[in-house]
C-alpha positions in Angstrom: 209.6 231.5 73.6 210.8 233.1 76.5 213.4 235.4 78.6 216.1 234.7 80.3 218.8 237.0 82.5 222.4 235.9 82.2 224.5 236.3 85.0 228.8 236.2 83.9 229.7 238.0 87.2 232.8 239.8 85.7 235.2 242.0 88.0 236.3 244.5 86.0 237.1 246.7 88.6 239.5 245.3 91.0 238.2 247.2 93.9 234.9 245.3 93.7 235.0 242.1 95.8 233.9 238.7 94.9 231.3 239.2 97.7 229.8 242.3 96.6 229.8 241.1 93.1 227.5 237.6 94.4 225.4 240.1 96.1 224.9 242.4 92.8 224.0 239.2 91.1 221.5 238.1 93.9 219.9 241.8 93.2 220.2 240.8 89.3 218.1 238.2 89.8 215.1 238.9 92.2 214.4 241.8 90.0 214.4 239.6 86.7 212.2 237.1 89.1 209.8 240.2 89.9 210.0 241.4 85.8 208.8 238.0 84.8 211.6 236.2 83.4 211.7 232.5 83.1 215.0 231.4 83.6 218.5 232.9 85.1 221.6 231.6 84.1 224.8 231.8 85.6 228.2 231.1 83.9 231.3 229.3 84.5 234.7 230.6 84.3 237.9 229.5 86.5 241.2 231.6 87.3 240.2 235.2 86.3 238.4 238.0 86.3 236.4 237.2 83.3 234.1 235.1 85.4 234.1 234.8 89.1 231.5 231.9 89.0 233.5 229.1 89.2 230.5 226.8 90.4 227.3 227.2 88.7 225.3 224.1 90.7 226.5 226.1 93.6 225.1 229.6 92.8 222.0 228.0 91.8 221.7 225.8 94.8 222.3 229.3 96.1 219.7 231.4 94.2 217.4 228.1 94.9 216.9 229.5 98.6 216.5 233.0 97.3 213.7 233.0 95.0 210.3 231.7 94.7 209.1 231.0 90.4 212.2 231.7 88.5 214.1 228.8 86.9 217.5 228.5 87.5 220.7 226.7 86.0 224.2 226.8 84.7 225.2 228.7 81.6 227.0 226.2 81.0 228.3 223.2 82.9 231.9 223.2 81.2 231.5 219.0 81.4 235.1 218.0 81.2 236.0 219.7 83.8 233.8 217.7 86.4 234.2 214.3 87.9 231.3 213.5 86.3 229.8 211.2 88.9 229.3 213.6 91.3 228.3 215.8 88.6 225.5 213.9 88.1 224.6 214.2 92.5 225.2 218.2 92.2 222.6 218.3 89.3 220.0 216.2 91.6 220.8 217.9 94.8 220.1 221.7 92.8 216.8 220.4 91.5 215.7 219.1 95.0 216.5 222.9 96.5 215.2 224.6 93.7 211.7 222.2 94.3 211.9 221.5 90.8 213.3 224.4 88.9 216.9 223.4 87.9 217.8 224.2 84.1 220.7 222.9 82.8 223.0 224.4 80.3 225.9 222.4 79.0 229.5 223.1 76.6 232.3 221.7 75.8 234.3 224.9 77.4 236.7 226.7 74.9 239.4 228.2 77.7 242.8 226.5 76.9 244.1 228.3 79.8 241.7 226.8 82.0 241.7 223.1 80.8 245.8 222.7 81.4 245.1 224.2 84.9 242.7 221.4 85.2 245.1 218.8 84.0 242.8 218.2 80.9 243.1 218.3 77.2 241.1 220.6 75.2 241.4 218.0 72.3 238.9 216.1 74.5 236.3 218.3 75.1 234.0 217.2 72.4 234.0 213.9 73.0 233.6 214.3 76.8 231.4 216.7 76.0 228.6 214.2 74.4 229.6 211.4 76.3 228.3 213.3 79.5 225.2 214.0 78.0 224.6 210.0 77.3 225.5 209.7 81.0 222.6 212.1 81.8 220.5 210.4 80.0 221.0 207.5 81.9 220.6 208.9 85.1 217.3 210.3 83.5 216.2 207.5 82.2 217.7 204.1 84.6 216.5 203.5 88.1 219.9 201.6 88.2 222.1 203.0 86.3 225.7 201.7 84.8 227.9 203.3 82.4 230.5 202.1 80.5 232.3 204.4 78.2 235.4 205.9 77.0 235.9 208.4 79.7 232.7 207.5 82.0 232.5 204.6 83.8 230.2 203.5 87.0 228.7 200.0 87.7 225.3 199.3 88.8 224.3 201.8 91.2 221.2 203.6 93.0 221.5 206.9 93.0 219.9 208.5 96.5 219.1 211.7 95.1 217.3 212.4 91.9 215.8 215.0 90.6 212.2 215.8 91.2 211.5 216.6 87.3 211.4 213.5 85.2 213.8 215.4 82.9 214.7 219.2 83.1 215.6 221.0 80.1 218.9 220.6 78.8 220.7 223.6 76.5 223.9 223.0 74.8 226.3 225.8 73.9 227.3 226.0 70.8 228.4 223.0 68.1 225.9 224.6 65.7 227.1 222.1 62.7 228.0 218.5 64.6 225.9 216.1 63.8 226.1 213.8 66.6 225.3 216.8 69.0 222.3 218.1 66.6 221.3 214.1 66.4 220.8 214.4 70.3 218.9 217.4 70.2 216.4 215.9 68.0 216.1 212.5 69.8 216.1 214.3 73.5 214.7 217.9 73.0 218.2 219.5 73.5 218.1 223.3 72.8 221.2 225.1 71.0 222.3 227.6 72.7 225.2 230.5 71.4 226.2 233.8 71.9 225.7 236.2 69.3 228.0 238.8 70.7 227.7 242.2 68.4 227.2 240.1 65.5 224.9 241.3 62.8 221.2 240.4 62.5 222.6 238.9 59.0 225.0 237.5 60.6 222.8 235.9 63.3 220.1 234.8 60.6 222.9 232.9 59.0 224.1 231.0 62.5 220.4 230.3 63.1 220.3 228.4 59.2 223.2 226.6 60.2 221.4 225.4 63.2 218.1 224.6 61.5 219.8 222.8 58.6 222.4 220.6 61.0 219.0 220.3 63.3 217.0 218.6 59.7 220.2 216.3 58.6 220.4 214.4 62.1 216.3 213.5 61.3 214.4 216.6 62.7 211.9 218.8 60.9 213.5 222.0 60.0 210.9 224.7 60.5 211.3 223.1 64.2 214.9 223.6 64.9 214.9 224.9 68.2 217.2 227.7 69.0 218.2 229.7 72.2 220.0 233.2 71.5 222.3 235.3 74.4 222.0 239.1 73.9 223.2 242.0 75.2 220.4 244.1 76.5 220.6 247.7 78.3 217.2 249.6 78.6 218.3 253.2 79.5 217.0 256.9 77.5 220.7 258.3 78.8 222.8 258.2 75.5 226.0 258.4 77.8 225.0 255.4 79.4 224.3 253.2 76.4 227.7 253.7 75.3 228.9 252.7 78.9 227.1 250.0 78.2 228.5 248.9 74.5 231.9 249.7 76.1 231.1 246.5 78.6 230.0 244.8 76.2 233.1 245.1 74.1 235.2 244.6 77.0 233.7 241.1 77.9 234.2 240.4 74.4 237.5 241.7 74.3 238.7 239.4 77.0 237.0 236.4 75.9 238.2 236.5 72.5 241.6 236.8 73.8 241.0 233.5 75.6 239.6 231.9 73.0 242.3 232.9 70.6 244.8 232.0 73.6 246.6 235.7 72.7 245.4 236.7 76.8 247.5 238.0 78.9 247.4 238.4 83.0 248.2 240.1 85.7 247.2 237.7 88.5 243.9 236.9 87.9 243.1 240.3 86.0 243.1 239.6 82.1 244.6 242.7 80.1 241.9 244.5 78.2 243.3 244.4 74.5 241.1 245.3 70.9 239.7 242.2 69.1 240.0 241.8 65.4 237.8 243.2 63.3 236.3 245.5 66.2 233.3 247.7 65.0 233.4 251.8 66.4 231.6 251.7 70.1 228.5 253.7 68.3 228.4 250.6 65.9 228.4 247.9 68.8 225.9 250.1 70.8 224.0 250.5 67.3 224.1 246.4 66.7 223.1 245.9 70.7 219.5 246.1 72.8 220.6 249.3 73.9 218.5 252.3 74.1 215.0 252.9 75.1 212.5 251.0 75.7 210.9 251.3 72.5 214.1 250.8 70.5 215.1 248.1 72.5 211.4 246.4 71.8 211.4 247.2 68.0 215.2 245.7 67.7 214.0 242.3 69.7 210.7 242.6 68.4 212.5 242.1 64.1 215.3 239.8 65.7 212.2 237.4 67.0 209.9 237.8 63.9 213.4 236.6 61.3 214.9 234.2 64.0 211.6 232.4 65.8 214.3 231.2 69.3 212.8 229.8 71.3 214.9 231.6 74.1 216.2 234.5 74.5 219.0 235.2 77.4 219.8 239.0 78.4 222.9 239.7 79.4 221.9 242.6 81.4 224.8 242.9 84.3 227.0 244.5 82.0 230.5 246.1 83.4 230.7 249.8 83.8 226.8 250.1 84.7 225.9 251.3 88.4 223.5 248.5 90.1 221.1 251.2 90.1 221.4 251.3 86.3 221.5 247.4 85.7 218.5 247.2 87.9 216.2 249.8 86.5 217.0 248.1 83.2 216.0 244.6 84.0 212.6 246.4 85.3 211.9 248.5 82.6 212.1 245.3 80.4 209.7 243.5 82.4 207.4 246.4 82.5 208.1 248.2 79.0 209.7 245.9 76.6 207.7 242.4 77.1 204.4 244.1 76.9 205.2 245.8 73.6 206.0 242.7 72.4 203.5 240.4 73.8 200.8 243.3 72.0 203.1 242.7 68.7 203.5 238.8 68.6 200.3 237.7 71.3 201.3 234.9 73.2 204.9 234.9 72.9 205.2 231.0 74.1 204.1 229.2 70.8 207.4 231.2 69.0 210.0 228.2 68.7 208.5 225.7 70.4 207.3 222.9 68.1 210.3 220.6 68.3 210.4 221.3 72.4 206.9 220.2 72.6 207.3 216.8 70.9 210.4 216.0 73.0 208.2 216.6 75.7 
């Protein structure tokens, strides 16, 4: 097991630029770099505030020149959206830069919004979605490769640039119950990946079943069900600050949900902020959350690791309403305070979750 910092890039407030907000993130990362992470992700949003990371490949071509160890890589490529050809040239070009460090994250996107502006069908996704992946695997796998399929085609053809790892790590967002995705991740070492949002720990336990018992139906073994978790993670001893903090948390929720739900509206670019159904107090959220101190916030993880054995977790640590000085200090102090109470708890963190990823290998 291992960490990972998420980077969604919101703009809550409109004064902030899209520049300043790339820089922040920059910031973000060579601390989580210095702290020890392994991986940071970067998200994928088109035509509003929500996300101003339209081009993940980019940003980690970007980060690529930036950093030195980390690993880098969309959270996630939202694969109907891309012409999947050159797709397939971005993802060898970003591992090339990154000498070897490219991650990739991919999902079937879930934006209505953003699909039409597209010219695509949401209806689709799925099933461009999985057919993308087969086209990976040929890319992977074929010094010539041809593809015929439904919505992929390419005749024979050499590919120029490859990537330098035989295969990188793929993680795919969300689908926890379809058994043609979960047949995939037990034939090619795909991790699931989801959000867990405020949920419970009870109601987490119960996504990560789901996941375990999909994973053992499509042929794997079940104690080895791979499973990569996204939480919200603010290390701070200022209570006024962790409730900053749950209130960007429930804001990102609050916008995303109206997406999802296609209930958003705009102003421009700018989403309205509106509640979500069945919204827990802010207390609640901040209660449910890695918010707090240090040792809170490593007890919390620390229970969620021991019941759920991922083999990933992802911080979401740029949270709106923090200072940069906040987010910052946070990411440190979990490098510094959080991941040695746990490695002193668990030992050597990297055997948790890894038994399926190991044989894929």
């Amino acid at each position: 097991m291992h960490f990972g910092l998420f980077c969604l890039m919101p703009q809550r407030d409109r004064s902030r630029t899209p520049r300043e907000i790339y820089r922040d993130t920059l910031e973000h990362v060579l601390a989580a770099e210095a702290a020890g992470f392994e991986i940071a992700w970067f998200a994928e949003h088109h035509f509003s505030n929500y996300c101003l990371c339209p081009s993940p490949l980019t940003m980690t071509a970007f980060m690529a020149a930036k950093t030195e160890r980390i690993k880098l890589g969309p959270a996630v490529v939202v694969a109907p959206l891309y012409e999947p050809i050159r797709l397939l040239e971005d993802i060898g070009l970003a591992d090339q830069l990154s000498d070897g460090r490219l991650v990739l994250g991919f999902g079937t996107g879930y934006q209505e919004y953003e699909f039409t502006k597209f010219g695509r069908d949401l209806k689709d996704s799925r099933a461009i979605l999985l057919e993308t992946l087969d086209f990976l695997e040929a890319y992977l796998r074929q010094e010539a490769v041809s593809f015929e399929g439904r919505h992929i085609w390419l005749p024979e053809t050499f590919f120029s640039v490859r990537t330098i790892q035989a295969r990188p790590s793929v993680y795919v967002a969300g689908l926890a119950g379809d058994p043609e995705l979960q047949r995939r991740a037990v034939e090619r070492g795909y991790v699931p990946f989801f959000t867990t949002g405020w949920n419970t720990l009870e109601a987490m336990e119960g996504l990560r079943a789901k996941v375990g018992e999909s994973y053992a139906a499509a042929g794997g073994r079940l104690a080895d069900a791979p499973f990569a978790m996204q939480r919200y993670c603010f290390v701070t001893d200022d209570e006024e600050a962790a409730l900053r903090a749950a209130d960007g948390a429930r804001y990102v929720r609050r916008v995303s949900m109206a997406m999802r739900n296609k209930t958003g509206e705009l102003e421009g670019s700018f989403l309205k902020e509106m509640p979500a159904a069945d919204e827990p107090p802010l207390a609640e959220i901040a209660e449910r959350l890695l918010i707090g101190s240090a040792d809170r916030v490593a007890e919390k993880l620390a229970g969620e690791i021991e019941l759920l054995r991922p083999s990933h977790v992802s911080c979401f640590m740029g949270i709106p309403g923090l200072s940069q000085g906040e987010t910052i200090a946070s990411i440190e102090r979990f490098g510094t305070h959080v991941m040695p109470q746990l490695a002193r708890y668990f030992g050597d963190l990297a055997p948790i979750g890894t038994a399926a990823l190991e044989e894929a290998a």
